[in-house]
C-alpha positions as CSV (number, residue, x, y, z in Angstrom):
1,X,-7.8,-95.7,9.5
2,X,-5.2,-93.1,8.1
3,X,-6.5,-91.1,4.9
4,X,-3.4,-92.3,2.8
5,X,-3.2,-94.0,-0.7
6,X,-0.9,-95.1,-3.0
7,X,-0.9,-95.0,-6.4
8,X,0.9,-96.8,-9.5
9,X,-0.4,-95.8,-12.7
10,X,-0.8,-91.8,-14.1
11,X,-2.2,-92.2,-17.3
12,X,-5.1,-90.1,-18.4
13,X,-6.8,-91.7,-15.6
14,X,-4.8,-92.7,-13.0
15,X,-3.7,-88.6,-13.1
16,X,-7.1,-87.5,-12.6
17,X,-8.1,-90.1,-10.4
18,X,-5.6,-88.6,-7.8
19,X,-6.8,-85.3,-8.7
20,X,-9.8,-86.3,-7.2
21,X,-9.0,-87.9,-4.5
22,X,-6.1,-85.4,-3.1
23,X,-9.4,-82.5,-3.7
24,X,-11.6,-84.8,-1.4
25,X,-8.9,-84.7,1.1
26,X,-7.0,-88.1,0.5
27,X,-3.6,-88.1,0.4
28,X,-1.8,-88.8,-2.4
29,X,2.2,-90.8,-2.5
30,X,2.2,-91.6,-6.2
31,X,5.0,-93.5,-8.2
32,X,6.2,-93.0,-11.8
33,X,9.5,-93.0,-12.9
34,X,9.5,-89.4,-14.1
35,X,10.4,-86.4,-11.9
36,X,9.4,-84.2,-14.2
37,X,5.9,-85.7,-14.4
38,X,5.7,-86.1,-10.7
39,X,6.7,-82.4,-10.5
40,X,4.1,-81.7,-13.0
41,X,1.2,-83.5,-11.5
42,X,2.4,-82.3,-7.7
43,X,1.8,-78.6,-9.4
44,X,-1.8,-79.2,-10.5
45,X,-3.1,-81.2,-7.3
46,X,-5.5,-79.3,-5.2
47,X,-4.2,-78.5,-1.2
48,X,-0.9,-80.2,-1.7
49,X,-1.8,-83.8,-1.0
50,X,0.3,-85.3,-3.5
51,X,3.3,-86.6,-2.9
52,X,5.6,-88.0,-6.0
53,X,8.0,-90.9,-5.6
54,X,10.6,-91.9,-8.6
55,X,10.6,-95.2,-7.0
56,X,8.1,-98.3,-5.9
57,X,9.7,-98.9,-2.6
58,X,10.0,-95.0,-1.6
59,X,6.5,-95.0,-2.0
60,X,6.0,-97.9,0.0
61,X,7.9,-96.5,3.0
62,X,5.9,-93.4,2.6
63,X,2.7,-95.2,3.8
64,X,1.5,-95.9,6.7
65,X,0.0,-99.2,7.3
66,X,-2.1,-101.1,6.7
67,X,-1.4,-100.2,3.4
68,X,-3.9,-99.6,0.6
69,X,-2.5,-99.4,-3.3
70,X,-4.3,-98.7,-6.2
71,X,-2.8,-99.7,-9.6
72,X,-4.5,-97.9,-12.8
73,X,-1.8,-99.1,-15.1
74,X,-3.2,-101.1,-18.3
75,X,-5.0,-104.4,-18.0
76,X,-3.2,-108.6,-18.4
77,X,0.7,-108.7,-18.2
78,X,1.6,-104.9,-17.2
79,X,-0.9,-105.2,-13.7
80,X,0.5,-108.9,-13.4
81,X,3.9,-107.1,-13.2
82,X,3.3,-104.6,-10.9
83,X,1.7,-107.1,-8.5
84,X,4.6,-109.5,-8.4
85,X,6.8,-106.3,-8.3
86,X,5.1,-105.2,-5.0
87,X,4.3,-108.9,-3.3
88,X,7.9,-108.8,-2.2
89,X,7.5,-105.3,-0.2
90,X,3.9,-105.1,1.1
91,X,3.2,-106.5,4.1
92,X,0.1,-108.9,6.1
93,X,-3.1,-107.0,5.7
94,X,-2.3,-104.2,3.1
95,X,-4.6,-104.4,-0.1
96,X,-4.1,-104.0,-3.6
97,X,-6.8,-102.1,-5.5
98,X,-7.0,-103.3,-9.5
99,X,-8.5,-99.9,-10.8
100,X,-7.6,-100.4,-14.3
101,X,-10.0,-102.3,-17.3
102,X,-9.0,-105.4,-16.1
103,X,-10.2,-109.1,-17.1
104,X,-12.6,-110.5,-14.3
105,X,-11.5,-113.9,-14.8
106,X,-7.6,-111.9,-14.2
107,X,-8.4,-110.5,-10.7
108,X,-10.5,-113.5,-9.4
109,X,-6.9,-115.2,-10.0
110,X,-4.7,-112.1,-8.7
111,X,-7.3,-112.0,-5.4
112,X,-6.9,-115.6,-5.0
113,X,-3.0,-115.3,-5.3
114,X,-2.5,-112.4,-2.7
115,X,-5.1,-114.5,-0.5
116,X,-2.1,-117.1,-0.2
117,X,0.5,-114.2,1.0
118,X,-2.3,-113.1,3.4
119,X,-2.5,-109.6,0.7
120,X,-5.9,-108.4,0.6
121,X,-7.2,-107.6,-2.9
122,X,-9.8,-106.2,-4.2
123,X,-10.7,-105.6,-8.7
124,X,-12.2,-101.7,-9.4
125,X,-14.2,-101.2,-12.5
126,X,-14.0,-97.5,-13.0
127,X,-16.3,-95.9,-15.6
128,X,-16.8,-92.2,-17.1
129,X,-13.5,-91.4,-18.7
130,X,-11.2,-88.9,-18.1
131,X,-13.9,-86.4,-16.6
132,X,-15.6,-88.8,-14.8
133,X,-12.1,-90.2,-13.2
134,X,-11.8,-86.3,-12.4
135,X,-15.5,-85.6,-10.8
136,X,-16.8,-88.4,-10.1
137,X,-17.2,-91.7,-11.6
138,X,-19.2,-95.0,-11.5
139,X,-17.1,-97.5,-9.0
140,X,-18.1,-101.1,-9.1
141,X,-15.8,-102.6,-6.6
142,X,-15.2,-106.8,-6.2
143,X,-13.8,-108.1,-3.1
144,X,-14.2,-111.4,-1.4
145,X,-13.8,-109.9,2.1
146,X,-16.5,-107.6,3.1
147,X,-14.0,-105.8,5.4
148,X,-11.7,-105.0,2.8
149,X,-14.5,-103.2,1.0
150,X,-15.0,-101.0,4.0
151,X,-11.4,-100.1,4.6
152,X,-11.1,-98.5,0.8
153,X,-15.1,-97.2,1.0
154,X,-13.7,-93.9,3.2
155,X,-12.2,-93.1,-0.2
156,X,-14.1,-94.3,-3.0
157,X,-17.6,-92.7,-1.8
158,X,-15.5,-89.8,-1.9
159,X,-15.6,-89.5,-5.3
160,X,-18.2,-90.9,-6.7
161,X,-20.5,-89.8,-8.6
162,X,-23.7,-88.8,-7.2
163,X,-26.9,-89.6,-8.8
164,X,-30.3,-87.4,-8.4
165,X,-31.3,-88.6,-5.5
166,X,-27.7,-88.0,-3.6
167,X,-26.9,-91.2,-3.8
168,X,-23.6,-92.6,-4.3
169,X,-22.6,-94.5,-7.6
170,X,-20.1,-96.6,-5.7
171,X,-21.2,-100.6,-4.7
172,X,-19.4,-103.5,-3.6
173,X,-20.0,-106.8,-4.8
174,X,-19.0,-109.8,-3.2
175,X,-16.0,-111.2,-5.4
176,X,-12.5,-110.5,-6.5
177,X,-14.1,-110.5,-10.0
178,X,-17.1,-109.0,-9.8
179,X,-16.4,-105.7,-10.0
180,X,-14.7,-106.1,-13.0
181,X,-17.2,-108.9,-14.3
182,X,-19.9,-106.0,-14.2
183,X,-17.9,-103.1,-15.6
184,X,-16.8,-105.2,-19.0
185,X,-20.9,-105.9,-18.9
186,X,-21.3,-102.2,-18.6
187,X,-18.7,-101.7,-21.5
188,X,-20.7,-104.3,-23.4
189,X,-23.8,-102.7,-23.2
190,X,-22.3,-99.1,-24.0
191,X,-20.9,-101.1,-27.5
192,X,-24.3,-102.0,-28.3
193,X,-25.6,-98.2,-27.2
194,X,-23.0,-96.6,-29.3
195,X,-24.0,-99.0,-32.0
196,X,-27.5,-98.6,-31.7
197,X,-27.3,-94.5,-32.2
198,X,-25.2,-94.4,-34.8
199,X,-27.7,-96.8,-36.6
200,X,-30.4,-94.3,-36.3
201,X,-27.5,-91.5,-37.1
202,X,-27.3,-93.4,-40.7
203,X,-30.8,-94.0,-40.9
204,X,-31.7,-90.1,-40.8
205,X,-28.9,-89.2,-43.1
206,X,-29.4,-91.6,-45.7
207,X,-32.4,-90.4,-45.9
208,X,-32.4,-87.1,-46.9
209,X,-32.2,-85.5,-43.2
210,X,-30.0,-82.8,-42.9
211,X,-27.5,-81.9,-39.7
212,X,-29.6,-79.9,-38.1
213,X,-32.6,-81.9,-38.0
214,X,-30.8,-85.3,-37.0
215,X,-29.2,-83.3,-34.1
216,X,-32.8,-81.8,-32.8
217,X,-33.6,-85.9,-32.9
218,X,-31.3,-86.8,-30.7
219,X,-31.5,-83.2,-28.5
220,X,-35.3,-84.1,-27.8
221,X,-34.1,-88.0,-27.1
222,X,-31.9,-86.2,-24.6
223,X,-34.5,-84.3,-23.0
224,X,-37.2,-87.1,-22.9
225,X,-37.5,-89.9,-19.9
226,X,-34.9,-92.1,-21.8
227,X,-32.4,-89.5,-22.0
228,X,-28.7,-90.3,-21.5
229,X,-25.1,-89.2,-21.8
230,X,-24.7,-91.1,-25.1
231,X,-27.8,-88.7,-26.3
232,X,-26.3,-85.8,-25.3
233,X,-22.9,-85.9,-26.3
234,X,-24.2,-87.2,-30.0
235,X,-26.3,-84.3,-30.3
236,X,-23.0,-82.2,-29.4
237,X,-21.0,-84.2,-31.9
238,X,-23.2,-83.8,-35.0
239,X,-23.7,-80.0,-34.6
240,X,-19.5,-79.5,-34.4
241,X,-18.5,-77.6,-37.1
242,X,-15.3,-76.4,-38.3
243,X,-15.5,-73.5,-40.5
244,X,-18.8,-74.0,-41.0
245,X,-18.5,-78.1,-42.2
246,X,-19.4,-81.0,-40.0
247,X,-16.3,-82.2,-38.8
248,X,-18.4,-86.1,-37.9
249,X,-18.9,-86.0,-42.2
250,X,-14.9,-85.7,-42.4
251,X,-14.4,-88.5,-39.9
252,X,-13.6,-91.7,-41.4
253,X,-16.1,-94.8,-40.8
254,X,-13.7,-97.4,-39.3
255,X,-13.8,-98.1,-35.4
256,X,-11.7,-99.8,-33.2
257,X,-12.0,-101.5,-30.0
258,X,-10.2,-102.6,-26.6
259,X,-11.3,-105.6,-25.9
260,X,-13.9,-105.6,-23.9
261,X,-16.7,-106.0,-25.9
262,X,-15.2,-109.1,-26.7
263,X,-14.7,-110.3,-23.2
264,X,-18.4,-109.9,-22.9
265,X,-19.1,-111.9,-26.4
266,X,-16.6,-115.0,-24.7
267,X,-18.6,-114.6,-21.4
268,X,-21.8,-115.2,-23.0
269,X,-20.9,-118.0,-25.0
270,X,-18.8,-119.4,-21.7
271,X,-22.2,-119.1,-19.4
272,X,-25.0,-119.7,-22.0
273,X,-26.5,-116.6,-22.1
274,X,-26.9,-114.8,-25.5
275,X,-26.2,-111.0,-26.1
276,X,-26.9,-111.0,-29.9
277,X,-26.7,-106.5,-29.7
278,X,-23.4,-106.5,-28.2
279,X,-22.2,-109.2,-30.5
280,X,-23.4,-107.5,-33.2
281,X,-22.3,-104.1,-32.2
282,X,-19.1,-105.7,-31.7
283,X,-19.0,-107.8,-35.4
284,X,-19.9,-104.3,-37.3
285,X,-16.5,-102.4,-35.6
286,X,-14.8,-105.2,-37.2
287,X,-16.6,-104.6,-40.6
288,X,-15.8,-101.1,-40.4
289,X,-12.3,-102.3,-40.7
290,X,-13.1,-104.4,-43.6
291,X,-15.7,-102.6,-45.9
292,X,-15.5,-103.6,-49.5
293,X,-15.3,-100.3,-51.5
294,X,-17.4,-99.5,-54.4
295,X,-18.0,-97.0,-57.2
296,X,-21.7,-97.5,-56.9
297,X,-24.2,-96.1,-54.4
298,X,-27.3,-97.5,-53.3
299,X,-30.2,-94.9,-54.2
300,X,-32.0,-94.4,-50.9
301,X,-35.5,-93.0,-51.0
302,X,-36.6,-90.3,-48.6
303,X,-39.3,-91.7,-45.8
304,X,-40.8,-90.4,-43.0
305,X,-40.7,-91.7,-39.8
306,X,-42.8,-90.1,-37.0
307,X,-40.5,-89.3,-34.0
308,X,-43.2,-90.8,-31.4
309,X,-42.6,-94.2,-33.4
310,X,-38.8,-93.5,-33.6
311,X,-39.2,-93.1,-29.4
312,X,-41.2,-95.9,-28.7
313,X,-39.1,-98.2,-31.2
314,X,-35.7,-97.0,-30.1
315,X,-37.0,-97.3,-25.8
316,X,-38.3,-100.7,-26.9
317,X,-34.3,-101.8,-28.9
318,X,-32.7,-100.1,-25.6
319,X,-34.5,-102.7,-23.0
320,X,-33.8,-105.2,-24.9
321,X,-30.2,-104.0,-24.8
322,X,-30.0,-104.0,-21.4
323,X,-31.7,-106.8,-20.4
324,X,-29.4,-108.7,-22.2
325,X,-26.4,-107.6,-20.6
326,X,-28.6,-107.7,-16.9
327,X,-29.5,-111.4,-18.1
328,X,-25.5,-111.8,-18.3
329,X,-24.8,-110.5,-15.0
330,X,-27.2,-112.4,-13.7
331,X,-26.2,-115.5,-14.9
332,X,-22.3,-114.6,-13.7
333,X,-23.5,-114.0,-10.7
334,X,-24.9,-118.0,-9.8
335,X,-22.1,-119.3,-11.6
336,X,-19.4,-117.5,-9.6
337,X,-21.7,-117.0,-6.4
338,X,-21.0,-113.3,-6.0
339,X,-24.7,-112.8,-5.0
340,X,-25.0,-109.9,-6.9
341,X,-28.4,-107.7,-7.0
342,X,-29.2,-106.4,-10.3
343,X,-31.3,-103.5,-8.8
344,X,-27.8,-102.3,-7.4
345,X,-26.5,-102.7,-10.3
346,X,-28.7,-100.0,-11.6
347,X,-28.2,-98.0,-9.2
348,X,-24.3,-98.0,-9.9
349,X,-25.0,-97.3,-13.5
350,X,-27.0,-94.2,-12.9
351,X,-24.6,-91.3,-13.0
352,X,-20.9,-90.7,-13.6
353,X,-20.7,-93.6,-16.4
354,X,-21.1,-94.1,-20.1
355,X,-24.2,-95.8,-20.0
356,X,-26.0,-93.4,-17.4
357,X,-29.2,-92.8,-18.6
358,X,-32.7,-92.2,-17.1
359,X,-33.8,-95.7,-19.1
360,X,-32.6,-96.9,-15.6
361,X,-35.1,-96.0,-13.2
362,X,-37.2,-97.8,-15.4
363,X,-35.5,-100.9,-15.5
364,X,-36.4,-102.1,-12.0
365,X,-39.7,-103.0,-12.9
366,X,-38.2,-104.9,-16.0
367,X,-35.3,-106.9,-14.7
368,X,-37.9,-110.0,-13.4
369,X,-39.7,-109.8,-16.7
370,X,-38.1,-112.6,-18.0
371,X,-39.8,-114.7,-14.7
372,X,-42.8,-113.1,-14.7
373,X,-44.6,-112.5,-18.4
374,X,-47.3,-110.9,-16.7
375,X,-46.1,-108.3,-16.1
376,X,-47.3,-104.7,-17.5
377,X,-44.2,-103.7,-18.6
378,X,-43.5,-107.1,-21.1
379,X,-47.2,-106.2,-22.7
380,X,-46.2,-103.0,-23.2
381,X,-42.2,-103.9,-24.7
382,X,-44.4,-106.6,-27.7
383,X,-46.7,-103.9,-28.1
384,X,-44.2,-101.5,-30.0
385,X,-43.0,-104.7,-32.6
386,X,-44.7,-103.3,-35.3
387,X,-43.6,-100.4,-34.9
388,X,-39.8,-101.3,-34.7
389,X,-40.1,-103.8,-37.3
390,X,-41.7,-101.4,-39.9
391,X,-39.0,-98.8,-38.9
392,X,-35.8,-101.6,-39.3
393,X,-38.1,-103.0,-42.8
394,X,-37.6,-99.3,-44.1
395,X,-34.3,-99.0,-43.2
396,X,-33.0,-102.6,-44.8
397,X,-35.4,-102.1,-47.9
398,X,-33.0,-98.9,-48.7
399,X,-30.0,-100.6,-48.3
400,X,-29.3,-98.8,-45.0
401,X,-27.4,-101.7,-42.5
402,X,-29.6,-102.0,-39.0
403,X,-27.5,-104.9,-37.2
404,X,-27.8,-103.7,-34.2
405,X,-31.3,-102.4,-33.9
406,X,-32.2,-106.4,-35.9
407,X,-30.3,-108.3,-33.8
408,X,-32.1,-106.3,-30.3
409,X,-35.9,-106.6,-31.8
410,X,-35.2,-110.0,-32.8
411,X,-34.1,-111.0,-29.5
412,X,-37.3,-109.9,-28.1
413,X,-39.3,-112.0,-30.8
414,X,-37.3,-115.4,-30.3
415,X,-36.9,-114.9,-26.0
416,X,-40.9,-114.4,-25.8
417,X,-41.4,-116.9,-28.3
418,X,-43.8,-119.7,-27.5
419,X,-41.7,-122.1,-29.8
420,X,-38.8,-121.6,-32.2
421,X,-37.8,-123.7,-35.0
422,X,-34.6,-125.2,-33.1
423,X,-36.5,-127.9,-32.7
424,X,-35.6,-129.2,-36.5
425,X,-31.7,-128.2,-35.4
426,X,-32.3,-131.4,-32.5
427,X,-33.8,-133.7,-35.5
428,X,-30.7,-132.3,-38.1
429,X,-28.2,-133.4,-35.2
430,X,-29.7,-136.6,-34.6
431,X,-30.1,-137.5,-38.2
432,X,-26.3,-137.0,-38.6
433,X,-24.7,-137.3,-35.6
434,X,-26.7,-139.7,-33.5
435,X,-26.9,-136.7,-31.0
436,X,-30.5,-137.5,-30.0
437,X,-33.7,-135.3,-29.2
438,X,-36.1,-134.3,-26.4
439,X,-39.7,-135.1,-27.1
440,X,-42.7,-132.8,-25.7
441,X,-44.6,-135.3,-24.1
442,X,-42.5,-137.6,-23.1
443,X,-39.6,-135.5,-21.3
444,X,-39.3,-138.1,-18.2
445,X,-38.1,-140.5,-20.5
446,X,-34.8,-138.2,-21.5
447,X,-33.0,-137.7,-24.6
448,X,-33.9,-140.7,-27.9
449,X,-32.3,-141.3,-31.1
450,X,-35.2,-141.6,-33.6
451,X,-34.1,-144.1,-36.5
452,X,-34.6,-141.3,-39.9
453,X,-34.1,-143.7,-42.6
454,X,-36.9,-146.5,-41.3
């Protein structure tokens, strides 16, 4: 197998993708229409493995085959260009590596496409930003052919990350869209992360807690056994100051997105399983947008809240999170019969990405929970409601918005619920739509209309 790879794509992380790669001895024959960037790039690539071509088929001709391309070039019609664009010069057996944010339901149709013209294909969720791309990020790769998985493995265990116990955050999952299918999950539950912080952000500050003391919250949440990137670079953010002001306090409020949080959202509805944090993390960057703006402000009073209960309460929301977005993957999985292990999963997850966190190692002995209520760890998960509920009850009873933090507690409440009261949505439907119910004791006999008005 020759230690060659081409690239198409030098955005922010296409650029240090190939830094990476050429500094873990890959070679590197990049296209972009540029010479100057090419020139550029070529300067700053460790031992001189990169190799800049101003045009596609140049680059082509540069490689020796069987060919392996990786595209990090933005996600739906520019990727579907670029692999028309090169269907007409690759040849039998070369691949096509989607590294870029891609749509699942996208590459199982490119893989299925290039399958036709005897292309290999495989979809690459790539996760930890720009430094990540550059040291070593999370790689969830999707192929259908366990072979073409191997032949790109030489270069993607490369750079990996690695976790604490030296292994490699780099899996394979058997799919052209699963890859993808479990980076926009990741991306999902890293909206509902992000969400879930900056709740307990406002929380602090609205009530009365000053810089200092919110950051040495979230600098012992760093330190504890649920600590995580998302701790540690919030605990960074609120203490930057700029001549002596917070710059976060000059930072405006609204917050955008890229769509895949909402790719997450459709996939839930599409597969039945419900993700009411990441929707709801989701619906508030919309709200941001949307806010309606008023002279009056809501007197808050100052509370305490004992950081042991803020621990428990927050470890308890951040299960639930996860769990969710496990359930999801889960469910994809059967649908789409990728045969996906969630345990590898977390093991993908647990350095190099957004969403690394040592929460993980804990989550193996939680991902059956929802088949097996026995278990210690589901006793110990209701234990904490109280405790979450009187923390979100203090927050709503100032005024203080907890959407994210509600919507995860409450999703522990109604999934371990014995019963729930949708059993009066059934009788509402049948009453005026003749849509029928399911009796308790009689469910051999199948769905009946009951006649309301006799």
């Amino acid at each position: 197998m020759n230690n060659q790879i081409g690239l198409i794509g030098l955005g922010v992380m296409g650029e240090n993708i190939a830094k990476n790669l050429a500094e873990n001895n890959v070679q590197i024959d990049a296209f972009n229409s540029s010479r100057v960037k090419l020139n550029k790039i070529e300067k700053e690539v460790p031992n001189g493995l990169f190799y800049g071509h101003t045009t596609i088929d140049e680059m082509i001709n540069a490689i020796e085959k069987p060919r392996t391309i990786l595209l990090m070039v933005p996600a739906g019609e520019a990727t579907k260009q670029v692999i028309n664009t090169l269907l007409d010069k690759l040849s039998a057996g070369d691949l096509i590596v989607d590294g870029g944010n891609s749509n699942y339901k996208d590459s199982e149709e490119n893989g299925k496409e290039l399958e036709r013209e005897n292309i290999n294909f495989a979809g690459l969720g790539v996760s930890g930003g720009e430094r990540g791309a550059r040291y070593g990020p999370a790689l969830m790769l999707g192929s259908k052919s366990n072979n073409v998985g191997e032949s790109i493995k030489n270069y993607l265990d490369k750079i990996a990350a690695v976790d604490s116990d030296e292994n490699k955050c780099f899996k394979i999952y058997s799919g052209f869209g699963a890859g993808h299918f479990v980076k926009m999950v990741h991306n999902g539950i890293e909206y509902a992360e992000m969400q879930l912080i900056s709740e307990i952000y406002d929380l602090l500050r609205k009530h009365g807690k000053d810089t200092d003391y919110i950051a040495s919250v979230f600098s012992r949440l760093e330190e504890s056994d649920q600590g995580s990137y998302l701790f540690e670079i919030t605990k960074k953010i609120i203490n930057k100051k700029v001549e002596g002001e917070s710059i976060l306090e000059q930072i405006s409020s609204v917050a955008k997105h890229k769509g895949t949080g909402k790719w997450t959202i459709e996939a839930g509805i599409e597969l039945g399983v419900a993700i009411p944090s990441i929707s709801a993390a989701f619906e508030t960057r919309i709200i941001s947008q949307n806010t309606l703006s008023s002279n009056q402000k809501v007197k808050s009073e100052k509370i305490d809240i004992d950081f042991e209960d803020l621990y428990k309460a927050i470890y308890q929301l951040r299960v639930s999170i996860f769990m969710q977005g496990l359930n999801l993957i889960k469910k994809g999985s059967i649908e789409n019969e990728w045969s996906i292990h969630l345990n590898d999963v977390l093991d993908n997850w647990k350095s190099g990405c957004i969403i690394r966190t040592k929460l993980l190692d804990d989550l193996p002995l939680l991902v059956n929970v929802l088949d097996n209520t026995s278990n210690k760890k589901f006793n110990e998960l209701l234990a904490v409601v109280p405790i979450t509920s009187d923390i979100i009850n203090k927050a709503n009873k100032n005024s203080v918005p907890t959407p994210c933090m509600s919507a995860s507690l409450n999703w522990i409440l109604s999934i371990f619920s014995d019963s729930l009261p949708t059993n009066l949505i059934q009788a509402q439907r049948d009453y005026f739509g003749s849509h029928n119910v399911e009796m308790i004791n009689s469910p051999e006999s199948g769905p009946i209309h009951i006649e309301w008005e006799q």
